[in-house]
C-alpha positions as a LaTeX table, in Angstrom:
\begin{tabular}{lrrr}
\hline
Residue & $x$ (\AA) & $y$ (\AA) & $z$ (\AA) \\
\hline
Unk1 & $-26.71$ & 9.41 & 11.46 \\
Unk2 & $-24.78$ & 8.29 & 8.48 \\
Unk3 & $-21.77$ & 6.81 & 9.06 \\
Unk4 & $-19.30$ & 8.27 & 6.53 \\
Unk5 & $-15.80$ & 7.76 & 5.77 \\
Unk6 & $-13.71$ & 9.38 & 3.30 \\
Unk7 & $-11.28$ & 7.38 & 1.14 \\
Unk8 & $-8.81$ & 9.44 & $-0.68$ \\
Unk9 & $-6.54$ & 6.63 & $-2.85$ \\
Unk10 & $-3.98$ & 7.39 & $-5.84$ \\
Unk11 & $-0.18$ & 5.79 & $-6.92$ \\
Unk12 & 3.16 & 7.16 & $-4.93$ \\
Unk13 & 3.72 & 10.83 & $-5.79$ \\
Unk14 & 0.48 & 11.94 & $-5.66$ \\
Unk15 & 0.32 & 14.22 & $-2.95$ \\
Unk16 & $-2.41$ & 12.05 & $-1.05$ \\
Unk17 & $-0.62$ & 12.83 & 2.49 \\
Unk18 & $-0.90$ & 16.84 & 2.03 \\
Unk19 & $-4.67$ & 16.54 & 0.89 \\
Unk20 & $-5.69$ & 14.11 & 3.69 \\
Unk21 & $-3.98$ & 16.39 & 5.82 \\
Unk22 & $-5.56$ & 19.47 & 5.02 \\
Unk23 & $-8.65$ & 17.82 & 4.68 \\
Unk24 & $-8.79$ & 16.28 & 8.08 \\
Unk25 & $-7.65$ & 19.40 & 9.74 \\
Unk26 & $-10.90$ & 21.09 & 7.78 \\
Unk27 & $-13.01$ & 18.01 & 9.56 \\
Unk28 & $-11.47$ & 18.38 & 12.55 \\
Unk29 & $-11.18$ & 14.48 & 12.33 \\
Unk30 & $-8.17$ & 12.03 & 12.15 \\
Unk31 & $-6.11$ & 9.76 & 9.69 \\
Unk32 & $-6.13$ & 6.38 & 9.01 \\
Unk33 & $-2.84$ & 5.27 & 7.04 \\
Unk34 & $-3.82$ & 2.75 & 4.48 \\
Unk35 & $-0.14$ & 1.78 & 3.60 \\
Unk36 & 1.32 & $-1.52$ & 4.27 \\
Unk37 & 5.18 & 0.10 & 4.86 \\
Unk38 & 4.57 & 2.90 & 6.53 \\
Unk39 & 3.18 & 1.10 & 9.18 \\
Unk40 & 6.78 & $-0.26$ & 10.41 \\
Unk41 & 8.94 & 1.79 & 12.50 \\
Unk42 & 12.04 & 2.87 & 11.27 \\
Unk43 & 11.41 & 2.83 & 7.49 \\
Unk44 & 10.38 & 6.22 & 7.03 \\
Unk45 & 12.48 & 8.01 & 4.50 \\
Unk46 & 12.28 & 4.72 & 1.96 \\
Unk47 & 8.22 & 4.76 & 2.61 \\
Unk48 & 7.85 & 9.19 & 2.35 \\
Unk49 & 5.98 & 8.87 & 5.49 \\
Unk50 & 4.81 & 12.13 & 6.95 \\
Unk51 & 7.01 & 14.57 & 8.59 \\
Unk52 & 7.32 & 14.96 & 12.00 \\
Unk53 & 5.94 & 18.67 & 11.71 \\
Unk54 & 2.60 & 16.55 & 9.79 \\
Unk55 & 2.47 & 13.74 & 12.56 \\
Unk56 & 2.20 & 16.58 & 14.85 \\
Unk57 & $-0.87$ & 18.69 & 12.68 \\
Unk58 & $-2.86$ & 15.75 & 12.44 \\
Unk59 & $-2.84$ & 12.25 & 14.17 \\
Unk60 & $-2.70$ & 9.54 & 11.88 \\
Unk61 & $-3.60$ & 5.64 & 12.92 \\
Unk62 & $-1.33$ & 2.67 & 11.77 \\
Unk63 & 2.14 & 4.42 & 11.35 \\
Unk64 & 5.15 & 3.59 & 13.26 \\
Unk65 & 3.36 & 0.78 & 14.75 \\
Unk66 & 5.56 & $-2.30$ & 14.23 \\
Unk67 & 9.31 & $-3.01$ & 14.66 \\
Unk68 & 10.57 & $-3.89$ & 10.96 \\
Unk69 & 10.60 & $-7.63$ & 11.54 \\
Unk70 & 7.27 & $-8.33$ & 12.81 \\
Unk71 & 4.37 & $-9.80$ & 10.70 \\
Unk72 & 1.05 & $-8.01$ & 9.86 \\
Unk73 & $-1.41$ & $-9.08$ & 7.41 \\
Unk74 & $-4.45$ & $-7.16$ & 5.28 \\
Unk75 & $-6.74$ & $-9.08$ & 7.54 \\
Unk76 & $-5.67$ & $-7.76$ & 10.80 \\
Unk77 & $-5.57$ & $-4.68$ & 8.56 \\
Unk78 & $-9.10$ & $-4.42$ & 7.95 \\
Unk79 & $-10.32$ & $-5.85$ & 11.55 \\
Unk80 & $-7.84$ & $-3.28$ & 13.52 \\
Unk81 & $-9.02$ & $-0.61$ & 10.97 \\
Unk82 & $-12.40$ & $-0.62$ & 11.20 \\
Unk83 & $-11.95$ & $-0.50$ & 15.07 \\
Unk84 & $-10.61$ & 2.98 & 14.90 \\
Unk85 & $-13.18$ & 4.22 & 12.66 \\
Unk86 & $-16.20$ & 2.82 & 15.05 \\
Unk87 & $-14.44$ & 5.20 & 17.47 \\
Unk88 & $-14.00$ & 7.78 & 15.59 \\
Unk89 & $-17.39$ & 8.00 & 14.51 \\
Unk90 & $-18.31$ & 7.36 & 17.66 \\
Unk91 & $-16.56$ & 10.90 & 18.47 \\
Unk92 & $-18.62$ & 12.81 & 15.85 \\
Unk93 & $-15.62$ & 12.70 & 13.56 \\
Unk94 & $-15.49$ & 11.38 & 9.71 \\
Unk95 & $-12.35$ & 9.30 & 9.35 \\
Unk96 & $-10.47$ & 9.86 & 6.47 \\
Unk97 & $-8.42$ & 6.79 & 5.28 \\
Unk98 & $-5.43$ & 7.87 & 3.45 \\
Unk99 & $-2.95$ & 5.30 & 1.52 \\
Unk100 & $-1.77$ & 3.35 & $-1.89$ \\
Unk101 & $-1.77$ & 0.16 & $-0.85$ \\
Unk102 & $-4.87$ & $-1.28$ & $-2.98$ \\
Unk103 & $-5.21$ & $-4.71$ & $-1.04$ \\
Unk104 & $-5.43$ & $-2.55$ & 2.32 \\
Unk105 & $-8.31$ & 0.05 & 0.65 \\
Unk106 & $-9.93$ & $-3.37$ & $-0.82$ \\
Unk107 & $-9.82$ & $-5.05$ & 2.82 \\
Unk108 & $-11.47$ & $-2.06$ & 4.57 \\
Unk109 & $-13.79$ & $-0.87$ & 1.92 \\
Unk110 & $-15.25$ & $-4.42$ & 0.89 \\
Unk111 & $-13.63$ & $-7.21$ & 3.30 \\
Unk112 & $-11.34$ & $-9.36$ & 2.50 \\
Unk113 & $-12.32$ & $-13.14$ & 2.05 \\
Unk114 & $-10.42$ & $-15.67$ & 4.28 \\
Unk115 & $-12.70$ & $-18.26$ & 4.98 \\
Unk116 & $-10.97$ & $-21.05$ & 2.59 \\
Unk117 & $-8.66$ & $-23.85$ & 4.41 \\
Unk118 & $-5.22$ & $-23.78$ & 4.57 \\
Unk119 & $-3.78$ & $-27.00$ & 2.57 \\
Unk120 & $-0.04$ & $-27.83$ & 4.34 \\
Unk121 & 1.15 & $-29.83$ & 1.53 \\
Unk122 & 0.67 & $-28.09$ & $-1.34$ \\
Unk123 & 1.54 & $-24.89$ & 0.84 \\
Unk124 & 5.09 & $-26.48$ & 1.36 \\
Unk125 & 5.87 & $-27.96$ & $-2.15$ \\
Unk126 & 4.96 & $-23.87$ & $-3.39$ \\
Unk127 & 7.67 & $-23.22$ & $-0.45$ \\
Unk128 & 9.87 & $-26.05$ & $-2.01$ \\
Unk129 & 9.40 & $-24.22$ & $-5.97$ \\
Unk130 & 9.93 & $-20.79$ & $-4.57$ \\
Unk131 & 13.73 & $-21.51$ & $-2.97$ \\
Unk132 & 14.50 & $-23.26$ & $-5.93$ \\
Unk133 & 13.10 & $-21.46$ & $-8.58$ \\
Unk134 & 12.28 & $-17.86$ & $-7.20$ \\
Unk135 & 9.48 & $-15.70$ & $-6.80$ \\
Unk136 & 8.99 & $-15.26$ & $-10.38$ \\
Unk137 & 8.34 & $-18.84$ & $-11.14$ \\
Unk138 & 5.44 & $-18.32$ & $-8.61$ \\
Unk139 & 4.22 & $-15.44$ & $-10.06$ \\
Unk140 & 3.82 & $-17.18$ & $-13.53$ \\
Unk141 & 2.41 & $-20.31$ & $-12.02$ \\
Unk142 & $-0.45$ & $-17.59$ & $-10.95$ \\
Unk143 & $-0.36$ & $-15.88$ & $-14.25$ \\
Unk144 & $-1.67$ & $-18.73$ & $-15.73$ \\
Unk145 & $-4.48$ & $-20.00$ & $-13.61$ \\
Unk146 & $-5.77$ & $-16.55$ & $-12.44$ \\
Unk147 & $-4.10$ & $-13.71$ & $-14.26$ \\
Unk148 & $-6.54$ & $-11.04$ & $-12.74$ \\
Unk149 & $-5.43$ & $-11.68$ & $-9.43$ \\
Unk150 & $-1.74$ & $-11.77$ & $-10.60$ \\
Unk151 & $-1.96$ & $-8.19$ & $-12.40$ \\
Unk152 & $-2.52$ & $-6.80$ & $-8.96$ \\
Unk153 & 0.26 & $-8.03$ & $-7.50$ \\
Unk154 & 3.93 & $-8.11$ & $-7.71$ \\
Unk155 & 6.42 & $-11.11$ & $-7.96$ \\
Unk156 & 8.15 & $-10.31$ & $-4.51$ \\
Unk157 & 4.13 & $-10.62$ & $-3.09$ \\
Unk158 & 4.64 & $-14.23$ & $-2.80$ \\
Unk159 & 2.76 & $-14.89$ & 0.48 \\
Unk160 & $-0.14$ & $-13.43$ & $-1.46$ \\
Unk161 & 1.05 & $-15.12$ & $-4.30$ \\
Unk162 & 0.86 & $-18.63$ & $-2.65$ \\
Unk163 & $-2.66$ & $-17.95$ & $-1.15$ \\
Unk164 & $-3.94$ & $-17.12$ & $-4.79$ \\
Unk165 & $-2.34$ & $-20.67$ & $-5.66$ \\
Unk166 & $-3.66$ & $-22.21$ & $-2.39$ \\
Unk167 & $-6.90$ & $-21.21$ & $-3.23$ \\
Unk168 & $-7.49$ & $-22.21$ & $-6.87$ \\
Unk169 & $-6.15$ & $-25.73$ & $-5.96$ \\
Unk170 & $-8.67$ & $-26.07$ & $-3.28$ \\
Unk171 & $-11.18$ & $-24.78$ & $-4.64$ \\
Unk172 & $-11.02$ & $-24.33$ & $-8.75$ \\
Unk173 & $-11.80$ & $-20.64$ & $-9.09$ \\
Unk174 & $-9.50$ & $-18.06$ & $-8.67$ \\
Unk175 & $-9.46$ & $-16.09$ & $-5.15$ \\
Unk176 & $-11.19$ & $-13.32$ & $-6.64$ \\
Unk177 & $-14.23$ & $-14.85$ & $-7.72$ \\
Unk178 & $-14.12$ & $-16.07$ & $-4.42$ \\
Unk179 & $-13.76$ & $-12.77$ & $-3.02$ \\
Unk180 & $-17.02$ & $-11.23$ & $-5.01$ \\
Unk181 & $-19.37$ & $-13.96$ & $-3.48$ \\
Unk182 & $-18.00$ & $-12.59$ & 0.07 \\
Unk183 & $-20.13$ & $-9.98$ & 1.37 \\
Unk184 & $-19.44$ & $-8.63$ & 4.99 \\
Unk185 & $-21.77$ & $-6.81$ & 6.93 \\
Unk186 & $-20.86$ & $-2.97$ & 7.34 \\
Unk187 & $-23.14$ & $-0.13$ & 7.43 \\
Unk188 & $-20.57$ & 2.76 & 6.90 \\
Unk189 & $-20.87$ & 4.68 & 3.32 \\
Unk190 & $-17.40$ & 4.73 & 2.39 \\
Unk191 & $-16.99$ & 7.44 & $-0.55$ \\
Unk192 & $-13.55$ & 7.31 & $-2.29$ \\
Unk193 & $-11.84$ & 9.96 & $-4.09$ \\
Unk194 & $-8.72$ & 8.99 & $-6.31$ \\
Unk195 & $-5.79$ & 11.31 & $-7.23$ \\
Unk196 & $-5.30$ & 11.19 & $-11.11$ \\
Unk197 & $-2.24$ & 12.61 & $-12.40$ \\
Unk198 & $-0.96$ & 12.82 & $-15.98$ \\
Unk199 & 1.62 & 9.86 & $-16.20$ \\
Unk200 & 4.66 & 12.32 & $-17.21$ \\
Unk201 & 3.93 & 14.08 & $-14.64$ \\
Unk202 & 3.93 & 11.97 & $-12.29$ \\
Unk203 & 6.56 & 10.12 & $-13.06$ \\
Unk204 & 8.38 & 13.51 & $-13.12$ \\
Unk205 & 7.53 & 13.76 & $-9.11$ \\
Unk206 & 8.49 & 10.06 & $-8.37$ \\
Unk207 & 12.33 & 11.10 & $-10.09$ \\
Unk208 & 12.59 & 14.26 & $-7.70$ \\
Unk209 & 11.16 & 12.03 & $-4.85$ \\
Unk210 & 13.95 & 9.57 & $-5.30$ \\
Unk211 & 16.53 & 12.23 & $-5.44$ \\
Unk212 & 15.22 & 13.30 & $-2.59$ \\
Unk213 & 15.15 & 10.43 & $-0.67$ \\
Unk214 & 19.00 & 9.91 & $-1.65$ \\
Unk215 & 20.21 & 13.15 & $-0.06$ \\
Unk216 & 17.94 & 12.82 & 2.84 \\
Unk217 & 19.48 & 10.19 & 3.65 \\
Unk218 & 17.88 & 6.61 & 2.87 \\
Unk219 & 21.05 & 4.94 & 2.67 \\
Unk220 & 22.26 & 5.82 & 6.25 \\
Unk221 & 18.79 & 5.00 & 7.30 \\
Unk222 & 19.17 & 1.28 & 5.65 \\
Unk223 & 22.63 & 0.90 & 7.20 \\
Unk224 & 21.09 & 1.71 & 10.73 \\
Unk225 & 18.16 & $-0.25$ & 9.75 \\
Unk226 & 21.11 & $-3.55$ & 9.30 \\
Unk227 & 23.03 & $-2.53$ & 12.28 \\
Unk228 & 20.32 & $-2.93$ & 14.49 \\
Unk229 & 20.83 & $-6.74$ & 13.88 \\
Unk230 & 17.50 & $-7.08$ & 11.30 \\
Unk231 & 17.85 & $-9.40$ & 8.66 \\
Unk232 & 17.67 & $-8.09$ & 5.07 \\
Unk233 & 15.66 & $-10.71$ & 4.14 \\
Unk234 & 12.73 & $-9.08$ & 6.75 \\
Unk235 & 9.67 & $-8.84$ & 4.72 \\
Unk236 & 9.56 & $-4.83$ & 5.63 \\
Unk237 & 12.80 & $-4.82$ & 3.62 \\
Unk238 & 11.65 & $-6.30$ & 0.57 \\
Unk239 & 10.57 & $-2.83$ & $-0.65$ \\
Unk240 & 10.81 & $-0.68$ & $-3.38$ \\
Unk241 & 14.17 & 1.49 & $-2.29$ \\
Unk242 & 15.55 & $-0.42$ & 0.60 \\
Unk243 & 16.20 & $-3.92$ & $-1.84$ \\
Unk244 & 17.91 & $-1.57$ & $-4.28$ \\
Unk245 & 20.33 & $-0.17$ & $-1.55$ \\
Unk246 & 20.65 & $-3.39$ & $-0.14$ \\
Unk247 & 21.48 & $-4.81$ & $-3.70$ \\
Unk248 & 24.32 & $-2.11$ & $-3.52$ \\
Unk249 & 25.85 & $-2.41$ & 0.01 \\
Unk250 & 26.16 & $-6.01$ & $-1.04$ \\
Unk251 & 28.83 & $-4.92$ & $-3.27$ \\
Unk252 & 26.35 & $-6.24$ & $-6.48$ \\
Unk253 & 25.37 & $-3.46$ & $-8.01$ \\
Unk254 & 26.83 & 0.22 & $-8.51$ \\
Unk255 & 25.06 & 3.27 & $-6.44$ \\
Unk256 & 24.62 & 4.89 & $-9.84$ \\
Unk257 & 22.50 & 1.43 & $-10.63$ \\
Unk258 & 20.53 & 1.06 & $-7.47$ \\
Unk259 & 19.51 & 4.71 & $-7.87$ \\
Unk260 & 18.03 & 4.23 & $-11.36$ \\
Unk261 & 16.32 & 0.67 & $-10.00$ \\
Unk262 & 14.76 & 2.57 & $-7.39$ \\
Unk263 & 13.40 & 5.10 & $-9.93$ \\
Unk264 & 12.52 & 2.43 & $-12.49$ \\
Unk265 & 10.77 & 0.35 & $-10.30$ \\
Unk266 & 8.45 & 3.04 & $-8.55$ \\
Unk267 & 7.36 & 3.89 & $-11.63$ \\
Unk268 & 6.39 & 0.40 & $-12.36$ \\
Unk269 & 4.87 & 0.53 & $-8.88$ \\
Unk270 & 2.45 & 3.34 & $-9.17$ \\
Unk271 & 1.77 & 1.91 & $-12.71$ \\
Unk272 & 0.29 & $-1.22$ & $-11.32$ \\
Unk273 & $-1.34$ & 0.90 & $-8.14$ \\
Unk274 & $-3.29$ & 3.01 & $-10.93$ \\
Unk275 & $-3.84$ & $-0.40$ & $-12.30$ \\
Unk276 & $-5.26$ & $-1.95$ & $-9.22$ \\
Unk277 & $-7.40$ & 1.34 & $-8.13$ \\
Unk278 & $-8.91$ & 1.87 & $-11.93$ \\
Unk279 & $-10.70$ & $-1.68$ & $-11.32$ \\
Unk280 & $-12.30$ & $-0.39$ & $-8.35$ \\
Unk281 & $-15.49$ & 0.68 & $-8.68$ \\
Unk282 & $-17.18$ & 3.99 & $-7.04$ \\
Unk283 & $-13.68$ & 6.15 & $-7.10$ \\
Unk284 & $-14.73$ & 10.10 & $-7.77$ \\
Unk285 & $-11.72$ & 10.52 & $-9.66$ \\
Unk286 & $-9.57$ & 14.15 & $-9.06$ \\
Unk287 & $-8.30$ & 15.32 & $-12.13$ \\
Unk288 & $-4.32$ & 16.65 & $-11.18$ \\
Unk289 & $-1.44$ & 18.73 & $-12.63$ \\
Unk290 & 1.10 & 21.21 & $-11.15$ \\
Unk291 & $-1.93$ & 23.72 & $-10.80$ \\
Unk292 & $-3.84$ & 22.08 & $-8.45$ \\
Unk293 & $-3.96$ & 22.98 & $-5.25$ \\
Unk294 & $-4.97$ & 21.10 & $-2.27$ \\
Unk295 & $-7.49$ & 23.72 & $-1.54$ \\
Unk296 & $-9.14$ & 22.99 & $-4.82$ \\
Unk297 & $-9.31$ & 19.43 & $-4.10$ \\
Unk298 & $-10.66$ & 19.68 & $-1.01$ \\
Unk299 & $-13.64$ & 21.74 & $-2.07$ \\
Unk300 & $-14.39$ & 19.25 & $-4.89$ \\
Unk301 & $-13.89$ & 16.22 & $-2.31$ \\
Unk302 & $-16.96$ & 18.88 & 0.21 \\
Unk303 & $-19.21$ & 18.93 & $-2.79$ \\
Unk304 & $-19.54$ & 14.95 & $-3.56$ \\
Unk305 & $-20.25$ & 14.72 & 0.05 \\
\hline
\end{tabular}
């Protein structure tokens, strides 16, 4: 039997949750969250997880897993992911992984290469340069030795951002050449289906989402978030939405401000997501506007299978 798995991938605002939905309920099969955010408990207004009235159509894997301080990593990603699909397939189902996060979809779909050392001291003097100088210094120190791998990430990435480093000092080639001469040994057929929306568009949908997100409530939901006794320097926190509110409960910037951050820096977001997923090879690419239903996309989806 062929072991199948859908992939459906595309920037915030997309309307990849309704499609996976509907097409998982079609399947009869289940959903794999491929987001690194929504996978924290608590944060679910800032991250547009599902709804409860969705979380009780369809199960979905890897949301609401964590409490917001604890670590998790794309490897444990990939090797707790492909867990649940074994079982699912094992079922007679075809998991459908759903999610933006384009390190996550990388991990699962091709592995992730981890096999380099660590190096201690050069891993603490990037420590040393980050509280002095900040994560951008980091992020330019990357641009400049491996700009391929820095275009995928973002400054405030700097764990990733240090490996990158790590790596091209031990080894003098940049992680992602490293990364093609990694081949793991899977026998699923993973077929991957991108949401492609016309940028005005969908930068349209990412200003009503943040609107909405604003009346629903995200600032309470930080405050509660604090009040729990968290730290806002958590790494959960560091995310587009909840450092903007932050910035403003700190008394440093207006709500007006953070409001227009939040906006202006999802749209950078699902800029460099589109970025990320249009260097990946093998995505059937969905052609989207305010026409397009999710009924459409499924059928297109059931004829590439």
């Amino acid at each position: 039997m062929e072991r199948k798995v859908i992939v459906i991938v595309g920037p915030t605002c997309s309307g990849k949750t309704k499609v996976g939905i509907s097409l998982a309920q079609k399947l009869n099969s289940e959903i794999i969250s491929a987001d690194s955010r929504q996978i924290y408990k608590k944060l679910t207004i800032g991250t547009a997880k599902p709804t409860q009235d969705e979380l009780r159509k369809m199960k979905h894997h890897f949301i609401d897993l964590l409490e917001p301080d604890e670590d998790y990593n794309v490897s444990r990603f990939e090797t707790d992911s492909l867990k649940v699909i074994d079982e699912l397939i094992t079922q007679g189902k075809i998991p459908i992984v759903v999610g933006g996060s384009g390190l996550y979809i990388k991990a699962l779909t091709e592995g992730i290469f981890n096999s380099v050392d660590t190096d201690d001291d050069y891993r603490e003097e990037l420590k040393v340069k980050r509280e002095k100088f900040g994560n951008e210094y980091l992020y330019d120190e990357l641009k400049k030795v491996d700009p391929q791998s820095a275009s995928g990430m973002l400054p405030q990435n700097w764990k990733r951002i240090m490996r990158a480093l790590e790596v091209f000092h031990l080894t003098g080639e940049p992680i992602w050449k490293m990364q093609e001469n990694y081949e793991r040994k899977v026998d699923y057929n993973f077929i991957l289906f991108g949401l492609d929306w016309d940028r005005k568009i969908l930068y349209a949908n990412i200003e009503k989402r943040v609107d909405e997100m604003i009346e629903s409530g995200l600032m309470d939901e930080v405050k509660n978030i604090l009040s729990l006794g968290y730290s806002k320097n958590i790494n959960s926190l560091n995310t587009v939405g909840y450092k903007e509110i932050i910035s403003y409960l700190d008394n440093e910037i207006t709500l007006e401000h953070a409001i227009e951050l939040i906006k202006r820096n999802t749209r950078r977001y699902a800029k460099r997501q589109m970025t990320w997923f249009r260097k990946t090879e093998n995505i059937n690419w969905l052609t989207c506007d305010e026409n397009t239903s999710s009924e459409q996309l499924i059928s297109l989806i059931l004829k590439k299978m």
